[in-house]
Biopython code that builds the backbone (N, CA, C, O; Angstrom):
import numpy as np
from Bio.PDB.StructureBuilder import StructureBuilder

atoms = [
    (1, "UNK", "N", (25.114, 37.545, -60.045)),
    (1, "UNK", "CA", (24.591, 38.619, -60.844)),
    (1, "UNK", "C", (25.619, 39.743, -60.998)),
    (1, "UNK", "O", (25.726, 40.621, -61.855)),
    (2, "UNK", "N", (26.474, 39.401, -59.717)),
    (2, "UNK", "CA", (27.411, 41.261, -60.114)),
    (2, "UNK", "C", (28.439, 40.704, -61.106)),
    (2, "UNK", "O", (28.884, 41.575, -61.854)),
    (3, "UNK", "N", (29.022, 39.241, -61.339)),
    (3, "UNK", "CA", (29.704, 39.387, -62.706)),
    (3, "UNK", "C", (29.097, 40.023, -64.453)),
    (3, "UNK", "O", (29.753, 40.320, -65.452)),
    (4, "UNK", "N", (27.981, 40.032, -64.262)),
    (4, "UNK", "CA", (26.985, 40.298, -65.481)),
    (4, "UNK", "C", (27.050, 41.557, -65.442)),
    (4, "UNK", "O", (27.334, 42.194, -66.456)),
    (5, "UNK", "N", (26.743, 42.279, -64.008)),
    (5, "UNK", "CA", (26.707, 43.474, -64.372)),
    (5, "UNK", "C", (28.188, 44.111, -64.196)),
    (5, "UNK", "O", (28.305, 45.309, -64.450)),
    (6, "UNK", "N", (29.286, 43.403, -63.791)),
    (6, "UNK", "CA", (30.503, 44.121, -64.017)),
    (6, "UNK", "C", (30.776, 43.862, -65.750)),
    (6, "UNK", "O", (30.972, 44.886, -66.405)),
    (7, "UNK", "N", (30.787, 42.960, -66.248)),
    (7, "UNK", "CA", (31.069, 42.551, -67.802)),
    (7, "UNK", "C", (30.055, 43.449, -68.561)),
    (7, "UNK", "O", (30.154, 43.310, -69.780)),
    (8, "UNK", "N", (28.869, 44.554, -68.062)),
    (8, "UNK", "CA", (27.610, 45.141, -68.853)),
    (8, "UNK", "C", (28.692, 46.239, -68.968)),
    (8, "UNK", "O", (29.210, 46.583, -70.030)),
    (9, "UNK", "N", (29.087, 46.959, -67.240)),
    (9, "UNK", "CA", (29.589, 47.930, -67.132)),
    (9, "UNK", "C", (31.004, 48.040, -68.172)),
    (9, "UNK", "O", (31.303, 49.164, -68.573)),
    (10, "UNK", "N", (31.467, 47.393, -68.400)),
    (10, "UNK", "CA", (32.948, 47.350, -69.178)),
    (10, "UNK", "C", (32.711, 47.562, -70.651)),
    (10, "UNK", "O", (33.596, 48.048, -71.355)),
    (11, "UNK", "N", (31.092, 47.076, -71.314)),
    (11, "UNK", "CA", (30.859, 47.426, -72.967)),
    (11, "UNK", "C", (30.373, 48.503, -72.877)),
    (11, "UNK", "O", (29.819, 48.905, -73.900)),
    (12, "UNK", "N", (30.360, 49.481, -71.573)),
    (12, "UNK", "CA", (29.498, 50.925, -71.840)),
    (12, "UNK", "C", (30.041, 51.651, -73.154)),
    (12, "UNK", "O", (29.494, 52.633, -73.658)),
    (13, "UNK", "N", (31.009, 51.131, -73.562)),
    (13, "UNK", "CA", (31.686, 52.148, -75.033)),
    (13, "UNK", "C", (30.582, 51.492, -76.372)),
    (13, "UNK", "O", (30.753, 51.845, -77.539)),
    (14, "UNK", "N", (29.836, 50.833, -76.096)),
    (14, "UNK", "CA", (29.304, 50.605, -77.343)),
    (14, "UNK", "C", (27.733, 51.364, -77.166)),
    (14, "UNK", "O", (26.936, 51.273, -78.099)),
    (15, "UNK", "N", (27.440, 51.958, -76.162)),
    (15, "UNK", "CA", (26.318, 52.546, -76.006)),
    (15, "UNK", "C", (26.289, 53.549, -77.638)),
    (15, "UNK", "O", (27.255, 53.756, -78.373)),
    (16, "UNK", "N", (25.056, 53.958, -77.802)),
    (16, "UNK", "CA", (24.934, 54.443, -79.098)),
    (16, "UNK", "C", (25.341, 54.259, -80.216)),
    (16, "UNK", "O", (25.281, 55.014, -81.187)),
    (17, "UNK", "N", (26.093, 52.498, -80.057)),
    (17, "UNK", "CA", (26.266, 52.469, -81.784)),
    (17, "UNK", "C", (25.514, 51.252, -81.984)),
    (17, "UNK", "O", (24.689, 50.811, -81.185)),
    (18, "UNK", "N", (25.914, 50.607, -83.350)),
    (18, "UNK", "CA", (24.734, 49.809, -83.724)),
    (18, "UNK", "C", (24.682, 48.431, -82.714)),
    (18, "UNK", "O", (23.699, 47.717, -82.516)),
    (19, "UNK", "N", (26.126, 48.276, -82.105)),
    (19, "UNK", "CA", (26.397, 47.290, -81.390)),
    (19, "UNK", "C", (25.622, 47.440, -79.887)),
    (19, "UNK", "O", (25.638, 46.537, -79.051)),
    (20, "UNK", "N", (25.016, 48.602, -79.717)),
    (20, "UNK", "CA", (23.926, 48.351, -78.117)),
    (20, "UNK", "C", (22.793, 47.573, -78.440)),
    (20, "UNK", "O", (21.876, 47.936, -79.177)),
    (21, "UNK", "N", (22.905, 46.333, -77.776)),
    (21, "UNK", "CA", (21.786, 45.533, -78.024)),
    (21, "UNK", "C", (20.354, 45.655, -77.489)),
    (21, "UNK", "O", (19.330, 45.175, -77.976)),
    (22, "UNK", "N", (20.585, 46.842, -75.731)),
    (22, "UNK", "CA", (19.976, 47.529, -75.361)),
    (22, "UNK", "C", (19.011, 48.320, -76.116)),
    (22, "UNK", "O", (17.785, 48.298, -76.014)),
    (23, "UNK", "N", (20.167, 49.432, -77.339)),
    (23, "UNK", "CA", (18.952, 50.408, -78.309)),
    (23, "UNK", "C", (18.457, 50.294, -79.169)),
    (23, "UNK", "O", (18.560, 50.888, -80.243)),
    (24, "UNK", "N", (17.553, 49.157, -78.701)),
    (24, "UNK", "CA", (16.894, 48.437, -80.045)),
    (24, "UNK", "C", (15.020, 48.785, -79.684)),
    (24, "UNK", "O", (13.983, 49.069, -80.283)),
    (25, "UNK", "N", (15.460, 48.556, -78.497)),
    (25, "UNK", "CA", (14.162, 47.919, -77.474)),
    (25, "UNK", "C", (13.268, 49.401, -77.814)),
    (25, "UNK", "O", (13.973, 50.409, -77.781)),
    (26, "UNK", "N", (11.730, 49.628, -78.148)),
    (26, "UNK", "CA", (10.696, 50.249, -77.776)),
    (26, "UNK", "C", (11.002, 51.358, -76.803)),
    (26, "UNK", "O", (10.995, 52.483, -77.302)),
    (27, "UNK", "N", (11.154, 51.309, -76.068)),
    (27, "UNK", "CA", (11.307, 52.579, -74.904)),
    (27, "UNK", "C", (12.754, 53.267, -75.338)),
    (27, "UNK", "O", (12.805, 54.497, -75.335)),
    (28, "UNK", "N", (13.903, 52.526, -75.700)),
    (28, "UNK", "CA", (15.340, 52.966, -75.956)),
    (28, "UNK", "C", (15.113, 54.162, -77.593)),
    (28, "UNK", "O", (15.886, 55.061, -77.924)),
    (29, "UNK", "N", (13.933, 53.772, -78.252)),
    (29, "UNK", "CA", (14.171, 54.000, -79.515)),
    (29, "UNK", "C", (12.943, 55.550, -79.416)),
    (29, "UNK", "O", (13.026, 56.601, -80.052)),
    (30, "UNK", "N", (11.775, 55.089, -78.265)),
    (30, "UNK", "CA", (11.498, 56.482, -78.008)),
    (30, "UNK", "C", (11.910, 57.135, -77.235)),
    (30, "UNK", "O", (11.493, 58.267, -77.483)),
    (31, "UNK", "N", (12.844, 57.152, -75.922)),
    (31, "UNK", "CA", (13.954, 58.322, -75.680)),
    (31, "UNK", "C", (14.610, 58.963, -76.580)),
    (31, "UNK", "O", (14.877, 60.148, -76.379)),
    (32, "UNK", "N", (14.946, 58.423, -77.575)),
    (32, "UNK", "CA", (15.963, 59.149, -78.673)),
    (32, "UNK", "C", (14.926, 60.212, -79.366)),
    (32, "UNK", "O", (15.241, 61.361, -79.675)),
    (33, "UNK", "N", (13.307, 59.477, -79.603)),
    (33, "UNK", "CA", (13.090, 60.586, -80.643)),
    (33, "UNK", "C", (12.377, 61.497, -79.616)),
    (33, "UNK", "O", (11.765, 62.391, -80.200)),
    (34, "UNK", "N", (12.245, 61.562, -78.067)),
    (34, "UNK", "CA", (11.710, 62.330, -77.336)),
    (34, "UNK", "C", (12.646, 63.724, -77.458)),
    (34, "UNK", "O", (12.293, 64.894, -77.597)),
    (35, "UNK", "N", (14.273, 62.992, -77.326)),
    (35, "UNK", "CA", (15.317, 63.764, -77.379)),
    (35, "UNK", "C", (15.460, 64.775, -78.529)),
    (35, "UNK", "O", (15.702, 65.973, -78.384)),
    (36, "UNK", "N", (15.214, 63.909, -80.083)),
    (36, "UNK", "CA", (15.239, 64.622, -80.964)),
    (36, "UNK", "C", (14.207, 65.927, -81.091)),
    (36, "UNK", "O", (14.572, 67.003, -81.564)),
    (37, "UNK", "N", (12.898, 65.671, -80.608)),
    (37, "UNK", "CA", (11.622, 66.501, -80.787)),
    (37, "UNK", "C", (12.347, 67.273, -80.003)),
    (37, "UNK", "O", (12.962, 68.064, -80.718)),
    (38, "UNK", "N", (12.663, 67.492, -78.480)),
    (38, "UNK", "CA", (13.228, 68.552, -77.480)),
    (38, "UNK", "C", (13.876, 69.242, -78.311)),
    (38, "UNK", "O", (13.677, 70.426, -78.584)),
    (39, "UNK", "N", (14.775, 68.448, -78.801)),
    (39, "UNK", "CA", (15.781, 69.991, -79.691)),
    (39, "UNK", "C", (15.305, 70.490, -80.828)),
    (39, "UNK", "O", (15.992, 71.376, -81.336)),
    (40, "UNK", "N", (14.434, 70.212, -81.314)),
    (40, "UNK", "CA", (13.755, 70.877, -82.623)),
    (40, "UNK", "C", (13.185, 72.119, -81.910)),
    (40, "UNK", "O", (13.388, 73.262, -82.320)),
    (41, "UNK", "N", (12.149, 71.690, -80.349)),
    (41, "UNK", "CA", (11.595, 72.974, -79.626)),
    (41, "UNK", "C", (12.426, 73.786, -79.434)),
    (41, "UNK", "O", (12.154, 74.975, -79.595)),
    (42, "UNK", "N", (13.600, 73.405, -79.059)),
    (42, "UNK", "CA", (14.617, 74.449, -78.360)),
    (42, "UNK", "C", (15.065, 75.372, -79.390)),
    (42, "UNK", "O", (15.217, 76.565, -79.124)),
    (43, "UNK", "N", (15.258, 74.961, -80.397)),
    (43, "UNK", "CA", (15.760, 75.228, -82.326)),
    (43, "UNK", "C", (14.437, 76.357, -82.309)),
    (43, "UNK", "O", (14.559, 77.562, -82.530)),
    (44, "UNK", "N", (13.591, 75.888, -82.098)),
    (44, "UNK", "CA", (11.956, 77.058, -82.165)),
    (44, "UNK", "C", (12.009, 77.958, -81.128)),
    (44, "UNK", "O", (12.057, 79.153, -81.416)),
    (45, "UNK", "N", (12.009, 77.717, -80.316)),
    (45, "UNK", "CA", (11.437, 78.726, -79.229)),
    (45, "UNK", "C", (12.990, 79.470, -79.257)),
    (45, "UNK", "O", (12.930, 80.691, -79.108)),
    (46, "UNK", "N", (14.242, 78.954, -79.412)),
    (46, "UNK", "CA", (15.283, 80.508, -79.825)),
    (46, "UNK", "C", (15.540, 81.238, -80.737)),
    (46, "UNK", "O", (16.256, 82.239, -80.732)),
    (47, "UNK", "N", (14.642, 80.512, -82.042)),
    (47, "UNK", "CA", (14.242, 81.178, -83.252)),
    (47, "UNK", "C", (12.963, 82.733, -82.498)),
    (47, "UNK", "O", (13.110, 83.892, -82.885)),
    (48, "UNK", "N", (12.162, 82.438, -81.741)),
    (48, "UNK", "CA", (11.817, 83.155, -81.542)),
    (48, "UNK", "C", (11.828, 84.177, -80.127)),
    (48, "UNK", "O", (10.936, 84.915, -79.709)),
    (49, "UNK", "N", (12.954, 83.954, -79.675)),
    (49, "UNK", "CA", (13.191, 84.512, -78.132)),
    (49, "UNK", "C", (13.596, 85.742, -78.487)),
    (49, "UNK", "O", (14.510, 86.017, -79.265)),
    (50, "UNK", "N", (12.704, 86.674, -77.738)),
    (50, "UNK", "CA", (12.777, 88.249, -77.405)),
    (50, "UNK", "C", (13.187, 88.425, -75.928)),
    (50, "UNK", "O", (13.528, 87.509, -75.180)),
    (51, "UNK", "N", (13.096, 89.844, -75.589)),
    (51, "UNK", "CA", (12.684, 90.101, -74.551)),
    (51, "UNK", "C", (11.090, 89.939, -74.244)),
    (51, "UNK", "O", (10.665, 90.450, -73.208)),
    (52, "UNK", "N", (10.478, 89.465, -74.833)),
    (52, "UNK", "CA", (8.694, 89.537, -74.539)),
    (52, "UNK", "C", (8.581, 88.521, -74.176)),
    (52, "UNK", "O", (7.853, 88.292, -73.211)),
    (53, "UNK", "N", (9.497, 87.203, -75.040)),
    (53, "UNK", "CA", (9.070, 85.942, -74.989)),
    (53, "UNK", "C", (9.665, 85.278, -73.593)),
    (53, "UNK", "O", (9.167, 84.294, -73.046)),
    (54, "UNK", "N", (10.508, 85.804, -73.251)),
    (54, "UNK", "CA", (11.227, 85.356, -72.885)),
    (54, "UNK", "C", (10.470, 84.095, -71.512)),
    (54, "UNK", "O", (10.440, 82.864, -71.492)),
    (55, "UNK", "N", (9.989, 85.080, -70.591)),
    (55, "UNK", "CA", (9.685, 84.179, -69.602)),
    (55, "UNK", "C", (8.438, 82.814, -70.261)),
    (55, "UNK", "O", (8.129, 81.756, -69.712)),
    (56, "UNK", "N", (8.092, 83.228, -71.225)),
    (56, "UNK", "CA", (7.486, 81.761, -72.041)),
    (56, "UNK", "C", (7.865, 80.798, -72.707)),
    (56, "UNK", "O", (7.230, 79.757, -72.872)),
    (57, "UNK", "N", (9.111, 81.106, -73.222)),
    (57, "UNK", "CA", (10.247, 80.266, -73.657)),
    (57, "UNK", "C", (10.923, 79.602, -72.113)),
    (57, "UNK", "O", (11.410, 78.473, -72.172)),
    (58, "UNK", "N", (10.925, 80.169, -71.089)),
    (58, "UNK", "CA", (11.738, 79.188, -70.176)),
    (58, "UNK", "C", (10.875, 78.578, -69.903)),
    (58, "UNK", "O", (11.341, 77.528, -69.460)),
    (59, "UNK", "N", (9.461, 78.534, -69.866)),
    (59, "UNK", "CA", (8.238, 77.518, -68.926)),
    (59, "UNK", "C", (8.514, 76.763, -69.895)),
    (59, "UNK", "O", (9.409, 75.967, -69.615)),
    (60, "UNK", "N", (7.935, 76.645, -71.391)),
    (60, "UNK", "CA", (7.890, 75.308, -72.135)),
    (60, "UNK", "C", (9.406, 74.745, -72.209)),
    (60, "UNK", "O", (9.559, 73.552, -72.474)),
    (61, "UNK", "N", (10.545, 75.587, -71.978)),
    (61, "UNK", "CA", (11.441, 74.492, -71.852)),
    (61, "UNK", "C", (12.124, 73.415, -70.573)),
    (61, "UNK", "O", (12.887, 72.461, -70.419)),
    (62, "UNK", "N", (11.070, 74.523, -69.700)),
    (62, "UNK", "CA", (11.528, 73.677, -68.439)),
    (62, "UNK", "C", (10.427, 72.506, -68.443)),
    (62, "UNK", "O", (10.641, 71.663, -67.571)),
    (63, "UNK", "N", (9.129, 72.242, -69.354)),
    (63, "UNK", "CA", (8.095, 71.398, -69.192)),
    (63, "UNK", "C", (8.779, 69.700, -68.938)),
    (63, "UNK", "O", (8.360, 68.815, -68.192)),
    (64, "UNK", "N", (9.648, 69.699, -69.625)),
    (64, "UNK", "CA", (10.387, 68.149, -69.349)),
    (64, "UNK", "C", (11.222, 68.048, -68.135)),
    (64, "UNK", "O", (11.620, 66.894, -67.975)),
    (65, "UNK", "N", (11.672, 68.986, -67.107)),
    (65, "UNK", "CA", (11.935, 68.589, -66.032)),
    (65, "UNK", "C", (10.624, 68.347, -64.743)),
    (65, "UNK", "O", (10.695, 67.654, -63.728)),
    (66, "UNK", "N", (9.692, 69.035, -65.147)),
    (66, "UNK", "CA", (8.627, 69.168, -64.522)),
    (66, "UNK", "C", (7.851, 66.936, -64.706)),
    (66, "UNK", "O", (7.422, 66.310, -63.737)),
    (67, "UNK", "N", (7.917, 66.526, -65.742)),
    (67, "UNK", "CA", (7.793, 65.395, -66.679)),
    (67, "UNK", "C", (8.425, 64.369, -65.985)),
    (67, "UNK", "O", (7.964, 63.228, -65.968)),
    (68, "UNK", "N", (9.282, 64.638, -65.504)),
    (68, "UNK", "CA", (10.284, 63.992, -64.797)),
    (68, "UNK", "C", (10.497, 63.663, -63.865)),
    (68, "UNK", "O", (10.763, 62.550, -63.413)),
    (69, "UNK", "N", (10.375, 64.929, -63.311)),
    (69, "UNK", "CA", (10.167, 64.651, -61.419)),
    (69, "UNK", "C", (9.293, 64.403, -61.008)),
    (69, "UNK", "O", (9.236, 64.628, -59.800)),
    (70, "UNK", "N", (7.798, 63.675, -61.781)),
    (70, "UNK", "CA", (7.032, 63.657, -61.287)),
    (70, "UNK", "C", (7.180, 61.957, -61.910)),
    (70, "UNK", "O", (6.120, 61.457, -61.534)),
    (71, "UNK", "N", (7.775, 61.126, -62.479)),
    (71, "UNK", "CA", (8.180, 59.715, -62.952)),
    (71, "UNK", "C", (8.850, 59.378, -62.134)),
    (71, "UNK", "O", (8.909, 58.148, -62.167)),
    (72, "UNK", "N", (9.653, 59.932, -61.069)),
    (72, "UNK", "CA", (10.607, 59.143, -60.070)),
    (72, "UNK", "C", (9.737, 58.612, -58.930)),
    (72, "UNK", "O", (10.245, 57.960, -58.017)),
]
sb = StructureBuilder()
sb.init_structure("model")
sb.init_model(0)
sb.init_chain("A")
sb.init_seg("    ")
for serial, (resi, resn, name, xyz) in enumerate(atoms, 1):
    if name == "N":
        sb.init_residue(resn, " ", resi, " ")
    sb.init_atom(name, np.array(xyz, "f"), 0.0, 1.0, " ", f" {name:<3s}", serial, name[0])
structure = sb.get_structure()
């Protein structure tokens, strides 16, 4: 098995292009648009960051580490 995964480790340069056969798969294709939605929020909530907002803008952006550490 570790030749497979030494020969996986060596095409890591094709990660994100059309050649990952990996980012095809269901889960690969919703990380990306989880990723994309995150930065649209982030695009929003600094469209609207004050001093007022402020400590409410860091909770909803910290909501995906919170998401996270609770999946491991």
């Amino acid at each position: 098995m570790m030749p497979v995964f030494r020969t996986l480790a060596k095409l890591r340069f094709l990660r994100g292009t059309p050649f990952d056969i990996f980012g095809y798969s269901p889960d690969r294709k919703l990380e990306r648009d989880l990723i994309a939605g995150y930065e649209k929020d982030v695009a929003t909530v600094l469209g609207l960051l004050s001093p007022l907002t402020h400590d409410t803008a860091v909770e909803i952006l910290s909501l995906p580490d919170r998401i996270r550490a609770t999946a491991r």
